[in-house]
C-alpha angles and dihedrals in degrees: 000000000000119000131267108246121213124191107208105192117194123175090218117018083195130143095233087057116092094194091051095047084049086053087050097056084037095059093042097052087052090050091052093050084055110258126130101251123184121189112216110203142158094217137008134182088173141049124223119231116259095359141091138244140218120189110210095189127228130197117280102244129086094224101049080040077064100043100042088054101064092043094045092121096065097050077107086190105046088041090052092045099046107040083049083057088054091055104102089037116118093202135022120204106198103193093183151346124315103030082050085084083055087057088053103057098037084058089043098046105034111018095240116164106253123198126187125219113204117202090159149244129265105244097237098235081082089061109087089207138078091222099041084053086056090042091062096031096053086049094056085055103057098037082058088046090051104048104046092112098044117136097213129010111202119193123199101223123009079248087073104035092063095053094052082055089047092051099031109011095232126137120230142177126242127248112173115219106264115221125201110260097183086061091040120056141106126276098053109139108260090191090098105058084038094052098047093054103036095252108155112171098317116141102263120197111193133208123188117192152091107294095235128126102257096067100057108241101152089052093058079049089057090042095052094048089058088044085057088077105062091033108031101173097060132131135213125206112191098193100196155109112251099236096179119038100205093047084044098057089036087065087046094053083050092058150074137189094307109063115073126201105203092178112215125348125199113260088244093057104045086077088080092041082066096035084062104049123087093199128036109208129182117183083180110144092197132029128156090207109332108224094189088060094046086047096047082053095049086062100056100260133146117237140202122191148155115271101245142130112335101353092098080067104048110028114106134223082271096064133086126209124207133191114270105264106018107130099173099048087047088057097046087045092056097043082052094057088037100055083038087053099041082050094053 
């Protein structure tokens, strides 16, 4: 019997993008049950397990990589090239805008099956400037324009399902992000993180996550520095890549001595970043799933977050949410799971 092949298509196949680590475990969960998955990407710094991978290419700057995207249908010779490449798949899984367009002609031309996985879209009243707002709102034109003859639309929280009904009207089911837990768990030695930045046994509160506005960064600095007060010999570790320069500069000038910024960290070492911390905090004001916090929970920490989008579905017993904005009751909540976790 010949095998079912599958087509996972992906915009980035790199390590700092949740969607991309959740098609990774996705293709590797179809190899092991025994299908032909390739994975279909622009750009890739890992492999999946069992499956292959195609590297479309994209221009080098960020800024081209931006504009490329949004006018990839009209790229006449890749998509060619590529959508000639789909043909003998049984199923295509689209995980964002643009490959998306790939997903619709593959379903046009050739009838393949052709499944959408929605990890969501920023609303663009996060975004601080005029052409950042037409950015996102040009992109959730033309995913809604690129997914109207999907056979199954799949959403990754009912938060989030309710927002791709909201932008495309269409229904979809709900998949929750799956984490490794073989990776994730408790009992993983936290000496190591404590030992390279001269911890101790000081109290650590740790953050994972891109460093843009949207996910609140600056206000978990104000928090901290009122938490300060109560714990004054806390620390802070901000694991992340500075996406934007200005917003970047803007949290060091927030902070002092105490508040590390350790940039990005490999997938198979945040395990011990996790492993170190005490409390797990997340000022984010908008999150389709929020892997870092599930993690976080996988390896037995406490977490404190806003109460936003889909926490209220994954957070635990051992969590706290707290009201959007409010800077004093996040800190109180996480002197409350740090004391609680320095008794323990």
């Amino acid at each position: 019997m010949e095998k079912q092949r599958i087509a996972i298509l992906v915009p980035n196949f790199v390590e700092s993008d949740g969607g991309a680590r959740v098609a990774k475990l996705q293709a590797e969960e179809l190899s092991a049950e025994g299908k032909y998955v390739a994975v279909f990407a622009f750009a890739a710094d890992m492999r999946p397990r069992g499956a292959d991978l195609f590297i479309l290419g994209m221009p080098k700057s960020l800024l081209w990589q931006r504009i490329y995207r949004l006018a990839f249908p009209l790229d006449v010779f890749k998509t060619i090239k590529w959508i000639r490449r789909l043909k003998n798949f049984d199923e295509v899984i689209a995980h964002l805008y643009p490959l998306t367009w790939l997903g619709l002609l593959a379903k046009k031309f050739y009838r393949i099956k052709y499944t959408f996985w929605y990890h969501g879209i920023m609303d663009p009243h996060f975004f601080s400037y005029f052409h950042e707002r037409i950015y996102i709102r040009s992109q959730i034109l033309l995913t809604k324009l690129t997914v109207v003859n999907v056979d199954r639309a799949v959403a990754v929280s009912k938060y989030i399902q309710k927002e791709l009904k909201e932008y495309t009207g269409l229904d979809s089911g709900v998949v929750y992000n799956k984490v490794d837990d073989k990776k994730f768990h408790p009992g993983i030695d936290d000496g190591e993180i404590r030992k390279q930045y001269h911890l101790e046994d000081s109290p650590m509160i740790l953050f994972v996550g891109a460093l843009r506005p949207v996910k609140g960064v600056h206000l978990l600095i104000q928090a901290f520095n009122l938490l300060k007060n109560e714990v004054p010999n806390a620390k802070l570790i901000i694991v992340g890549k500075p996406d934007y320069p200005y917003y970047f500069n803007q949290l060091k000038s927030m902070s002092d001595v105490s508040v590390i910024f350790a940039d990005f960290v490999s997938h198979d070492y945040l395990p011990f970043y996790y492993a170190a911390c005490d409390t797990y905090a997340t000022c984010s004001m908008w999150e389709s799933y929020n892997l870092p916090l599930v993690e976080a929970q996988l390896c037995g920490k406490p977490v404190v977050a806003f109460d936003i989008g889909p926490h209220r579905e994954v957070i635990n017993n051992n969590g706290i949410l707290v009201e959007e904005g409010d800077v004093e009751k996040f800190s109180a909540a996480c002197v409350k799971k740090l004391r609680r976790a320095r008794a323990r």
